[in-house]
TORFIDREN-177686 format. One record per residue (C-alpha): residue number from 1; residue in one letter; x, y, z. Coordinates in pm, 1 decimal, decimal comma, m for minus. Each point is the difference from the previous one (the first is absolute). Layout:
N
@num:NUM&residu:A&px:X&py:Y&pz:Z
...
// end
This chain:
355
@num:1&residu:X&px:5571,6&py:6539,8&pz:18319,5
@num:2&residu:X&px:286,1&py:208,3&pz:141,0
@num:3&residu:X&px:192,5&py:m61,3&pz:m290,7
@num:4&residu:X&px:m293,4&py:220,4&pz:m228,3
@num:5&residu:X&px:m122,3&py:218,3&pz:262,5
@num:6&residu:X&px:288,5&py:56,1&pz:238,7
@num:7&residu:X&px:128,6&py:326,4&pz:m150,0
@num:8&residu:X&px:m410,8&py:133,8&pz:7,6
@num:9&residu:X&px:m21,7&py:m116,1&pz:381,4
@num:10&residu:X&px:280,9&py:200,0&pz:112,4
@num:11&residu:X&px:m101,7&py:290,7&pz:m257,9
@num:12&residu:X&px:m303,6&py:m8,5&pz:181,1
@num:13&residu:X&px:134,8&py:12,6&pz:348,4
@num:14&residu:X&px:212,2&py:288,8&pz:m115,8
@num:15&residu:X&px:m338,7&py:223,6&pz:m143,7
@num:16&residu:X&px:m169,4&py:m34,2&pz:327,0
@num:17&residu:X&px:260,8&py:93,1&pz:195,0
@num:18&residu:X&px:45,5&py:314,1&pz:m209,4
@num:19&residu:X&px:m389,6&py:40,4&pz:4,2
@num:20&residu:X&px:13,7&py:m67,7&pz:439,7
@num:21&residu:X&px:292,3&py:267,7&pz:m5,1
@num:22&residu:X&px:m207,1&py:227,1&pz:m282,5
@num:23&residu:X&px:m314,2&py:m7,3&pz:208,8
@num:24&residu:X&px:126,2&py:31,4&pz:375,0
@num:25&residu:X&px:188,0&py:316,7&pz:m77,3
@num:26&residu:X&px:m311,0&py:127,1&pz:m209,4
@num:27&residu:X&px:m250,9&py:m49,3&pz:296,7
@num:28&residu:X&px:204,0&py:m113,0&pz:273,1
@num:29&residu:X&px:m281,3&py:m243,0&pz:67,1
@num:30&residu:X&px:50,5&py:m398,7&pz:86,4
@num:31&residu:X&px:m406,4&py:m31,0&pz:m187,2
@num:32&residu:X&px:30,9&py:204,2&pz:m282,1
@num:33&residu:X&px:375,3&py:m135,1&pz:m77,5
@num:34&residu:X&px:m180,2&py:m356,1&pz:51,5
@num:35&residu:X&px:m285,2&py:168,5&pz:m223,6
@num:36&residu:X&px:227,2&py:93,4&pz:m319,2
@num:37&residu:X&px:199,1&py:m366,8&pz:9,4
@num:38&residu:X&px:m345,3&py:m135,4&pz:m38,7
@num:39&residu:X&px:m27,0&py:186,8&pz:m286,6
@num:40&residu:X&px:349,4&py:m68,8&pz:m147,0
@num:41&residu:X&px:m91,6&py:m353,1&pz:36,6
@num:42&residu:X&px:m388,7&py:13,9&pz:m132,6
@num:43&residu:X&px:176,7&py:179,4&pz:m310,0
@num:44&residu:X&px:238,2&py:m228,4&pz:m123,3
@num:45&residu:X&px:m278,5&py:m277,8&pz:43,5
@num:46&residu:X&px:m188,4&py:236,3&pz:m251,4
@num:47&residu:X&px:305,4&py:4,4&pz:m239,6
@num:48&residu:X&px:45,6&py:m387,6&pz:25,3
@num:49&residu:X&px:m336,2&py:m11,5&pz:m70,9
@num:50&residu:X&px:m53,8&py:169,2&pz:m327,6
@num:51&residu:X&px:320,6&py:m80,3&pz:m123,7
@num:52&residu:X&px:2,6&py:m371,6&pz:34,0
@num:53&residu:X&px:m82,6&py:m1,9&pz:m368,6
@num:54&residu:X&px:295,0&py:186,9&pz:m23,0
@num:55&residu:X&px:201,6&py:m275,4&pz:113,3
@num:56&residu:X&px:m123,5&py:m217,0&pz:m265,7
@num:57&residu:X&px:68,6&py:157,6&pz:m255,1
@num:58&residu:X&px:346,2&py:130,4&pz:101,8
@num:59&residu:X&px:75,2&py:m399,6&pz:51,2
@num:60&residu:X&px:m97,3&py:m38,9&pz:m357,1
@num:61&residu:X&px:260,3&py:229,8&pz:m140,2
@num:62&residu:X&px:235,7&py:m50,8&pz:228,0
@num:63&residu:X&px:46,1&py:m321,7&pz:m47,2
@num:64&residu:X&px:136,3&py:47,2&pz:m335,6
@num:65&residu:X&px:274,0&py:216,9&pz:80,9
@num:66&residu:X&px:337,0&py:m114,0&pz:125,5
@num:67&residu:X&px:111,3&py:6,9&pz:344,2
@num:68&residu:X&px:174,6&py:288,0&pz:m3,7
@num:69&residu:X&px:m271,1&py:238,0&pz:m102,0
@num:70&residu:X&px:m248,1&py:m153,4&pz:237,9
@num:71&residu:X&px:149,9&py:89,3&pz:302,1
@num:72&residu:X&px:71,9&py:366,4&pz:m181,7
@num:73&residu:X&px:m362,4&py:18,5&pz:27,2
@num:74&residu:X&px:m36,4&py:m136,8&pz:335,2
@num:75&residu:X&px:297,6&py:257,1&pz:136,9
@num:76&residu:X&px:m40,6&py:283,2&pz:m236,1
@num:77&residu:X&px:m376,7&py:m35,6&pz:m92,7
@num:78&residu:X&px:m65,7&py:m14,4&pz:349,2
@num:79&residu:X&px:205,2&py:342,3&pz:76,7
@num:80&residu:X&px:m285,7&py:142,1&pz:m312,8
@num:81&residu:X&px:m315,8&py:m143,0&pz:155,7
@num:82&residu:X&px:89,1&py:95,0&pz:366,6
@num:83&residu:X&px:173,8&py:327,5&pz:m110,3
@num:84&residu:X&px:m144,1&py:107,6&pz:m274,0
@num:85&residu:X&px:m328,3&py:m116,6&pz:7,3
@num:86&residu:X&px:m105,6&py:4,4&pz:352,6
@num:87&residu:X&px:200,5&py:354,7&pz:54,5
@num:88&residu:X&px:63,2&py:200,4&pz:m299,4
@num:89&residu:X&px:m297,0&py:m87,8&pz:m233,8
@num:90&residu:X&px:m238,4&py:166,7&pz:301,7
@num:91&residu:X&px:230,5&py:289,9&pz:m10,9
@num:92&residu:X&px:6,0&py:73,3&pz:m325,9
@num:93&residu:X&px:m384,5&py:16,2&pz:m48,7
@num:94&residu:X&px:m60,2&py:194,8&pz:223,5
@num:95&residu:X&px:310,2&py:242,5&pz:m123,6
@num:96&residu:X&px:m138,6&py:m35,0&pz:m365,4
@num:97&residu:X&px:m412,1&py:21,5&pz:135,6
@num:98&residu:X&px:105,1&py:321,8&pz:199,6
@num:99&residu:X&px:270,7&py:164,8&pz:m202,6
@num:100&residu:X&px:247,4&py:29,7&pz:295,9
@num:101&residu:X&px:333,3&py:m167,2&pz:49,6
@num:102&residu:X&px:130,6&py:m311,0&pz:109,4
@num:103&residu:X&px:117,4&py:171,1&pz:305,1
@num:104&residu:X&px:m349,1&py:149,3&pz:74,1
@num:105&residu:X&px:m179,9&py:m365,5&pz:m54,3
@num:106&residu:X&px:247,5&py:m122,2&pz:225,6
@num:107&residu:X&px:m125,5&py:256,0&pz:258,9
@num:108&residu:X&px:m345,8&py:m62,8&pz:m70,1
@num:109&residu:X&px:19,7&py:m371,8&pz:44,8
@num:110&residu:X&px:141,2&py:19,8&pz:341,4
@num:111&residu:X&px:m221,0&py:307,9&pz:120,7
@num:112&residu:X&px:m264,2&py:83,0&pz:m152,0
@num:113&residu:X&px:m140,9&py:m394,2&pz:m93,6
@num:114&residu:X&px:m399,0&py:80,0&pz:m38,2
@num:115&residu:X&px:167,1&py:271,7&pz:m303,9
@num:116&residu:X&px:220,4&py:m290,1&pz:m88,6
@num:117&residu:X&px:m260,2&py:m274,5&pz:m30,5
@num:118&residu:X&px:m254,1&py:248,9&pz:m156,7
@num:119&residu:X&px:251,2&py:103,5&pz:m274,5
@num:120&residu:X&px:88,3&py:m381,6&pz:m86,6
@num:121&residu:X&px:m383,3&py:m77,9&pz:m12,4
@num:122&residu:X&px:m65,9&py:325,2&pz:m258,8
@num:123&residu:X&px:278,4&py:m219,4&pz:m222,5
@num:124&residu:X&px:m193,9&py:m287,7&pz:m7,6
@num:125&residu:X&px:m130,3&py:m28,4&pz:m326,0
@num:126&residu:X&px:299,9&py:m1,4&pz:m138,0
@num:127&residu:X&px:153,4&py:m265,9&pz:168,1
@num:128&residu:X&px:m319,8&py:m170,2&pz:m102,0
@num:129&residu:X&px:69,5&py:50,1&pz:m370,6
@num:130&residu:X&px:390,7&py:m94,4&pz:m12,0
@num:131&residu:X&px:m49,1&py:m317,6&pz:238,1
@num:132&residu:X&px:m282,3&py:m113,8&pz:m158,3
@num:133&residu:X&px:90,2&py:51,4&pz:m288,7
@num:134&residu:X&px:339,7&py:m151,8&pz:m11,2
@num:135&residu:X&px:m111,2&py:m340,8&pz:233,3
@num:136&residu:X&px:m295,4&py:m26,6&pz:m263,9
@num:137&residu:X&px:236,8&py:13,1&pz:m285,4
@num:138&residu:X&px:215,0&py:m328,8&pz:227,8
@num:139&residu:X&px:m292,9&py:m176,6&pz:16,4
@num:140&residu:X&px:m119,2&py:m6,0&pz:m339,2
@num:141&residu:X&px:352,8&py:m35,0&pz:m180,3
@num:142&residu:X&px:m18,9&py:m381,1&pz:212,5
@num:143&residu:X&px:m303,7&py:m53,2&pz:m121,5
@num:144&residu:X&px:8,9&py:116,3&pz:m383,4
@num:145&residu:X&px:247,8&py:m276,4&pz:m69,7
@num:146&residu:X&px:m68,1&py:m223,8&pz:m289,6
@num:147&residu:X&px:306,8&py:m203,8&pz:146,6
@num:148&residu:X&px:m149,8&py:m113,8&pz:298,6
@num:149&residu:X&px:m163,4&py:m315,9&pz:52,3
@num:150&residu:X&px:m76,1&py:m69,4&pz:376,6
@num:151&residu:X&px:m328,0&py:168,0&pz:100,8
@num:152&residu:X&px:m164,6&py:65,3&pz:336,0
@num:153&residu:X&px:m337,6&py:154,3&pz:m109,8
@num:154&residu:X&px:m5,1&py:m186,5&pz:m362,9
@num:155&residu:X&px:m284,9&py:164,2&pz:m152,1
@num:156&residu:X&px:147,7&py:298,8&pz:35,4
@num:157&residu:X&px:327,4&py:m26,7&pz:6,4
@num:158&residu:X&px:m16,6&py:m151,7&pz:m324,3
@num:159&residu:X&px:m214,1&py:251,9&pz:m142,7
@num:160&residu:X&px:236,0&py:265,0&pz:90,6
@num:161&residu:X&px:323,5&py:m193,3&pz:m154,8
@num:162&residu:X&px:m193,1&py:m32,2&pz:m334,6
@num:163&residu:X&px:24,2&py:427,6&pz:m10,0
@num:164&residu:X&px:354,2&py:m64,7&pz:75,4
@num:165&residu:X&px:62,9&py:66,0&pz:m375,5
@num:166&residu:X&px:m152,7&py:355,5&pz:m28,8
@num:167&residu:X&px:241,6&py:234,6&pz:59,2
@num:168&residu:X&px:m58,3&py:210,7&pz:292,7
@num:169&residu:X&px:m341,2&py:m155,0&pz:84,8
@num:170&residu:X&px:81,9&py:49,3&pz:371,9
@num:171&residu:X&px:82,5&py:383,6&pz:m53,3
@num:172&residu:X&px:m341,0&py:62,1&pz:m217,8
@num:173&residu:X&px:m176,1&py:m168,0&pz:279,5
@num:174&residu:X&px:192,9&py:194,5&pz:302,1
@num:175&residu:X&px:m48,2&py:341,5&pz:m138,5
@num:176&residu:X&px:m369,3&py:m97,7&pz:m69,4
@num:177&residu:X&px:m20,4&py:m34,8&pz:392,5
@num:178&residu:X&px:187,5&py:299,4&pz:87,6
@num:179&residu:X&px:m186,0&py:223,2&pz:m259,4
@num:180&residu:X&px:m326,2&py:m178,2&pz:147,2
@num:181&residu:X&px:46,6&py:61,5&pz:366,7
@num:182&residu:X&px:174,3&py:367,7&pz:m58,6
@num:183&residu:X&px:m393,3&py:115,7&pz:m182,0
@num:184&residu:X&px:m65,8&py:m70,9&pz:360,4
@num:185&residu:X&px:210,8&py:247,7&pz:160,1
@num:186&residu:X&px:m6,5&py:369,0&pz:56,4
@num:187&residu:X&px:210,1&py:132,0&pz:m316,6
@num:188&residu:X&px:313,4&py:125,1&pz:200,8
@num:189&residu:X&px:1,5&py:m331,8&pz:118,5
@num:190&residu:X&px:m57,2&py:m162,8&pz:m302,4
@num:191&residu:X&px:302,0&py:145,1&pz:m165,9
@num:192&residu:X&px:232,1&py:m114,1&pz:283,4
@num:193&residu:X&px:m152,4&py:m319,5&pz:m1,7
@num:194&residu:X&px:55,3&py:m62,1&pz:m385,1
@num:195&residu:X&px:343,3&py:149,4&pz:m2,7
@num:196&residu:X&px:106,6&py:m202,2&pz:307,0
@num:197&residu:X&px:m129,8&py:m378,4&pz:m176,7
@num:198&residu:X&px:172,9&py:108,6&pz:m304,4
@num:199&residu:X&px:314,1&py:45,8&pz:157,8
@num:200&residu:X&px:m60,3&py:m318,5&pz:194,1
@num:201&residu:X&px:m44,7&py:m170,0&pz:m337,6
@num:202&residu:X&px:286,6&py:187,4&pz:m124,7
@num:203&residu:X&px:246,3&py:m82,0&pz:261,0
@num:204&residu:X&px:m82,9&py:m399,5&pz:m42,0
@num:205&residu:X&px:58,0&py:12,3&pz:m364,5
@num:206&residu:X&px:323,6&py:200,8&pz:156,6
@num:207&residu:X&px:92,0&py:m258,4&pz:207,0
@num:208&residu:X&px:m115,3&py:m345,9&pz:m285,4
@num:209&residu:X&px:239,7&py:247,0&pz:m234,6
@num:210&residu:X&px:295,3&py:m13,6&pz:208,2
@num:211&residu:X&px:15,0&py:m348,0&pz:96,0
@num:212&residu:X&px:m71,2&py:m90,5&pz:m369,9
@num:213&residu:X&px:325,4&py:188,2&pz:m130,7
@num:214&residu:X&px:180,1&py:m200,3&pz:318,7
@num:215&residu:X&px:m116,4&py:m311,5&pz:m136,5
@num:216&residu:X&px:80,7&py:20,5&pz:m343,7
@num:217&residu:X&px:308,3&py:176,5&pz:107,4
@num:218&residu:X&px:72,5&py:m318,9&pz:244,7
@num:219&residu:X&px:m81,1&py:m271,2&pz:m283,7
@num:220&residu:X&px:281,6&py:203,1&pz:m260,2
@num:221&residu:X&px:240,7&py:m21,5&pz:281,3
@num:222&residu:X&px:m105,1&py:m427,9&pz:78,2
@num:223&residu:X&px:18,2&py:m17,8&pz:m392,8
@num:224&residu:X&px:365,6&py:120,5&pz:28,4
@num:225&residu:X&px:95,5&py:m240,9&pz:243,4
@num:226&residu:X&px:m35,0&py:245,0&pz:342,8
@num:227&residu:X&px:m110,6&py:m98,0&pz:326,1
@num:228&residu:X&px:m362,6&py:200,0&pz:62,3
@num:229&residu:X&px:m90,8&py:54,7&pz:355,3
@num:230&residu:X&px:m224,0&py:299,7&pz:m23,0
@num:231&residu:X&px:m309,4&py:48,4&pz:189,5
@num:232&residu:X&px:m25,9&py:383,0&pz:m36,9
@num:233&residu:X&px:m318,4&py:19,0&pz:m221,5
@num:234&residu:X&px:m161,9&py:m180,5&pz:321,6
@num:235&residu:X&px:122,4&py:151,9&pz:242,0
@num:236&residu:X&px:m109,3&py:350,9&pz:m163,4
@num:237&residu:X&px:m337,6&py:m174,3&pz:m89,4
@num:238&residu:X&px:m71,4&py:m177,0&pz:382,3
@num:239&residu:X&px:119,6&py:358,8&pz:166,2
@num:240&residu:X&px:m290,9&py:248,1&pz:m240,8
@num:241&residu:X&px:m211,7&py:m337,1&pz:17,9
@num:242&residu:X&px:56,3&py:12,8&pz:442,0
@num:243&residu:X&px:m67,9&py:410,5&pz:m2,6
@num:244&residu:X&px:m311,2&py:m77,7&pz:m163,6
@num:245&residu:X&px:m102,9&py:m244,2&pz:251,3
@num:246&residu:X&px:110,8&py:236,9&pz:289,2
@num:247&residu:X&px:m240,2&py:239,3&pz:m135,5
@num:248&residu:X&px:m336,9&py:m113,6&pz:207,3
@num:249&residu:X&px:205,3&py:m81,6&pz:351,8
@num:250&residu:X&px:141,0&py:372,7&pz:m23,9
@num:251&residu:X&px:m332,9&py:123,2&pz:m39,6
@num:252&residu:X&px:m175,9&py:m221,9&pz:209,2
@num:253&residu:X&px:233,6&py:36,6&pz:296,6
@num:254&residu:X&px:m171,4&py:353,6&pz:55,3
@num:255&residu:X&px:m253,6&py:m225,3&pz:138,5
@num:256&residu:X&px:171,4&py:m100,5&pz:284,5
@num:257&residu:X&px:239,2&py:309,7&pz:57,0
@num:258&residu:X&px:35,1&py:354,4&pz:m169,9
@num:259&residu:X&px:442,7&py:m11,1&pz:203,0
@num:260&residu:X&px:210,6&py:m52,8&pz:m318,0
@num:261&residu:X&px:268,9&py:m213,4&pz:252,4
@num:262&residu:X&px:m260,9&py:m185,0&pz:89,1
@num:263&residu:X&px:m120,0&py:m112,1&pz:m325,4
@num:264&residu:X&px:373,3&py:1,5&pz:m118,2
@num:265&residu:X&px:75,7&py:m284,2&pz:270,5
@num:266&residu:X&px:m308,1&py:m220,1&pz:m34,7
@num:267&residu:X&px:14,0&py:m20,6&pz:m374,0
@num:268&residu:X&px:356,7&py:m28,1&pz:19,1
@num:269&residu:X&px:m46,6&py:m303,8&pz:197,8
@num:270&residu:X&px:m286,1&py:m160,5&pz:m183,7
@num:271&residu:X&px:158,6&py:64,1&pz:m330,5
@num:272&residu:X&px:411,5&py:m216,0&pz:117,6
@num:273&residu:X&px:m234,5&py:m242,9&pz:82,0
@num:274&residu:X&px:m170,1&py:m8,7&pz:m368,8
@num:275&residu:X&px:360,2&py:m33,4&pz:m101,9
@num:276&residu:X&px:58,4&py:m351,7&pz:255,6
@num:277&residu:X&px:m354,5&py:m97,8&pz:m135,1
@num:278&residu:X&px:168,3&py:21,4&pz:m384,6
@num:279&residu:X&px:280,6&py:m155,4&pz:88,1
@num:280&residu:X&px:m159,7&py:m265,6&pz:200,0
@num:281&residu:X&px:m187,8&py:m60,8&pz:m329,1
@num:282&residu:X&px:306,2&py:m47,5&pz:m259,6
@num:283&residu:X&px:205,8&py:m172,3&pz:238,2
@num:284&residu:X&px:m272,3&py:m295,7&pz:76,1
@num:285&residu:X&px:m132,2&py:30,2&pz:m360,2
@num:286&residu:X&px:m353,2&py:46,0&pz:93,4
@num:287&residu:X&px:m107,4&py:163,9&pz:m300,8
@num:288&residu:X&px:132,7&py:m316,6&pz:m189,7
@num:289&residu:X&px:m151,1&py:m228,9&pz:236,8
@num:290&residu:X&px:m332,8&py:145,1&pz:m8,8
@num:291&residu:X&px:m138,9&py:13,1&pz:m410,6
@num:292&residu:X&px:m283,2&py:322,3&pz:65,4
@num:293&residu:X&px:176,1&py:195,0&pz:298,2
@num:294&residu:X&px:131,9&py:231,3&pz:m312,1
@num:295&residu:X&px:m324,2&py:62,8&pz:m123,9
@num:296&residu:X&px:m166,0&py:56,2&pz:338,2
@num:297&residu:X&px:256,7&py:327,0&pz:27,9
@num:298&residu:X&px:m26,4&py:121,7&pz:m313,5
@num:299&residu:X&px:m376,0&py:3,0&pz:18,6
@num:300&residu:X&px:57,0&py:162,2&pz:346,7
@num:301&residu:X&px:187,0&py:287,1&pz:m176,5
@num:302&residu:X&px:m253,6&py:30,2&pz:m232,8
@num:303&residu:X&px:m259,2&py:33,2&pz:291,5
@num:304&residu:X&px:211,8&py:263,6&pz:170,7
@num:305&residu:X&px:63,5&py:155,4&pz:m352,2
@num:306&residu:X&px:m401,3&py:94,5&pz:m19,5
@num:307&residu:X&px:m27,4&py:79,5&pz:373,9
@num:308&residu:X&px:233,9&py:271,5&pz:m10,2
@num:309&residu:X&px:m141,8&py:160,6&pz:m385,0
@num:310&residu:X&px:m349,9&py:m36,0&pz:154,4
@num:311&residu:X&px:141,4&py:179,5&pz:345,2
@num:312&residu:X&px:19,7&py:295,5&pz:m196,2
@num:313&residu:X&px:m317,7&py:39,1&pz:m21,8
@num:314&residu:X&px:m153,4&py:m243,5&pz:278,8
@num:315&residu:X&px:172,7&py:m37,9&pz:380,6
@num:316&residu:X&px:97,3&py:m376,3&pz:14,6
@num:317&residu:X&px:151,0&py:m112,9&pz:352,3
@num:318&residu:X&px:318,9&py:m153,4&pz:17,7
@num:319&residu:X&px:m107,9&py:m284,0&pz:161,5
@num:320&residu:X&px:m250,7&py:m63,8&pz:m291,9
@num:321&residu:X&px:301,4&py:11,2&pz:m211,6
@num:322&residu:X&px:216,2&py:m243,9&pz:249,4
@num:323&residu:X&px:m264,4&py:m286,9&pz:29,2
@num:324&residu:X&px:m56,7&py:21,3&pz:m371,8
@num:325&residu:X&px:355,9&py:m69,9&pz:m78,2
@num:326&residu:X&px:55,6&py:m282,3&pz:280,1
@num:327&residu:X&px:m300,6&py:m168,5&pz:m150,5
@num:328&residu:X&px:95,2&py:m18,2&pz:m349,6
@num:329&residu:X&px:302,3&py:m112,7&pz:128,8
@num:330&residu:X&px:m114,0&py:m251,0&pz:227,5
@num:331&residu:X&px:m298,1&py:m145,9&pz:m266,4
@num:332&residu:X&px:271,5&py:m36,8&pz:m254,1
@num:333&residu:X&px:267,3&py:m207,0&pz:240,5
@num:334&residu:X&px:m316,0&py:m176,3&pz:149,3
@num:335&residu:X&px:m67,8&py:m115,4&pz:m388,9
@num:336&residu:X&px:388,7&py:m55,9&pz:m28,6
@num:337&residu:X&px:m36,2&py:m276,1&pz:265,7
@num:338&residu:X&px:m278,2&py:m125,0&pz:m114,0
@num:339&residu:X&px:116,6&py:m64,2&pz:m344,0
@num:340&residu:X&px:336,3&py:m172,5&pz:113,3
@num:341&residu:X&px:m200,8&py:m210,7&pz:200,9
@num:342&residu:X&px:m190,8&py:m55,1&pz:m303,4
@num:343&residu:X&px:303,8&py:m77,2&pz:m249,4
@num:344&residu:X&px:296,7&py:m61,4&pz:187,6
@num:345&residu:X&px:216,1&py:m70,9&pz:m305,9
@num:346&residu:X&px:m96,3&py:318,4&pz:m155,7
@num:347&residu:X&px:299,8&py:175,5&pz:80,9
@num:348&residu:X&px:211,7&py:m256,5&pz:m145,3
@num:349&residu:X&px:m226,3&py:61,1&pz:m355,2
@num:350&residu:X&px:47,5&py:380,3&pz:69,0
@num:351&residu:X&px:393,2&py:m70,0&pz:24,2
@num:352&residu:X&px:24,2&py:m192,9&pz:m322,4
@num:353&residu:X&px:m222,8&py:229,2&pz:m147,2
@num:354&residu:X&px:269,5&py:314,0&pz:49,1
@num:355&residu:X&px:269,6&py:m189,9&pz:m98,3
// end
């Protein structure tokens, strides 16, 4: 246990002594100090929460890169989600939303944070668009696979592998959605909301692109003889693919607090220990031991995928959001049991099968 979450403990401990110090010298109060590490605390919960999924499906890439670019994306991806996420991302919408400066945000964010929260809201739709957008665009590529052949929900799973061979089936049906929902919207709105899913859409083909010319750039240089141990294409896809994710926690920490170093420290602390969960998760090889667990995610991005397009139009609560996640991902490693119970040689098949 220490051994996986060790480092998040002690990053933990750290936050909420920087949140004790934060709030005693902002109110000088022994309850409202004890008030805002409640907070800190009820906030990370919220990011472990809806990112749990998260986990999964970073264990699923991340266990196919080497060692050496795993822990660049425990170390360094961890300095973008805490950073860059949890910090700057805020900042910057509410620069870009307001048309003032980074410095000015800044200010704003530790001053004025009713103007703060009230500017980040206004920028919702967007965020609604891009996330959406791009997680919708994850969960269909895994689906629209004409390669795969283990399937959770068969009827349907199978149904969508057979459209595997139309080209950009997924897109059509994605921008069928987005023009659908944005006929639904206020037509300021809608514009922002169709620009933003196209460049979600856009920044996932980005992203395929890139590690595609790796790959085939990787397999010249094995074909020559050369040791390969590149995991850049996923560690550029896992860090857009974790922004996405962080979307919905950022959003829905306003819920709990309106102090950016508030919400900075709780979701910083929720989101080192999504990184423990992931690496909890290739080191036992769970996702290998359990045959839907996959699936279950992937579905749950889907889910997550439609909440946030719909929020544009429709408030969802984040909780709605959390509990449908966990319980995709619970029925599917529920069903996972089940069927090794069921066929406990099946793995062995599976095995041969792949080789």
């Amino acid at each position: 246990m220490l051994r996986n979450f060790g480092g998040s403990i002690a990053f933990s401990l750290v936050c909420l002594v920087l949140a004790a110090v934060y709030g005693w010298f902002q109110t000088a109060s022994v309850p409202a100090t004890l008030a805002m590490l409640w907070i800190v605390v009820m906030l990370s919960v919220l990011e472990v929460s809806l990112s749990f999924d998260n986990a999964v499906v970073n264990a699923v890439v991340l266990g196919e890169m080497d060692a050496v670019w795993q822990r660049r994306f425990l170390t360094w991806g961890m300095v973008i989600a805490v950073f860059g996420m949890r910090i700057v991302f805020p900042l910057a919408i509410v620069a870009i939303a307001a048309g003032i400066g980074p410095m000015d945000a800044l200010r704003i964010s530790l001053t004025e944070p009713k103007r703060y929260e009230e500017i980040v809201s206004s920028a919702h739709v967007g965020i609604a668009g891009f996330g959406g957008a791009f997680l919708a665009m994850v969960g269909l590529s895994f689906f629209f696979d004409g390669e795969k052949d283990v399937h959770w929900i068969t009827w349907l799973e199978r149904a969508l592998a057979r459209f595997a061979d139309i080209k950009a089936a997924e897109i059509a049906i994605l921008l069928t959605a987005l023009y659908g929902i944005s006929l639904l919207l206020p037509p300021s709105e809608a514009l922002t909301f169709l620009g933003a899913g196209a460049l979600g859409i856009v920044t996932f083909i980005a992203v395929e692109a890139i590690g595609t010319l790796l790959e085939m750039r990787e397999e010249a240089q094995k074909a020559a003889g050369l040791i390969v141990r590149s995991g850049l294409a996923g560690f550029l896809y896992l860090n857009v693919l974790d922004a996405s994710f962080s979307f919905d926690g950022v959003i829905g920490a306003f819920a709990l607090s309106n102090n950016m170093v508030v919400i900075a420290l709780g979701l910083s602390i929720g989101a080192m220990f999504v990184r423990s969960l992931t690496l909890l998760l290739v080191r036992e090889g769970t996702l290998a031991e359990y045959r839907y667990l996959e699936h279950g995610a992937f579905w749950a991005i889907i889910a997550l995928a439609a909440i946030m397009l719909a929020s544009a139009r429709v408030a969802i609560p984040e909780t709605v959001t959390g509990l449908i996640g966990a319980a995709l991902i619970g029925l599917s490693l529920w069903w996972s049991v089940r069927h090794k119970r069921r066929f406990p040689d099946a793995e062995i098949e599976d095995a041969l099968r792949a080789d």
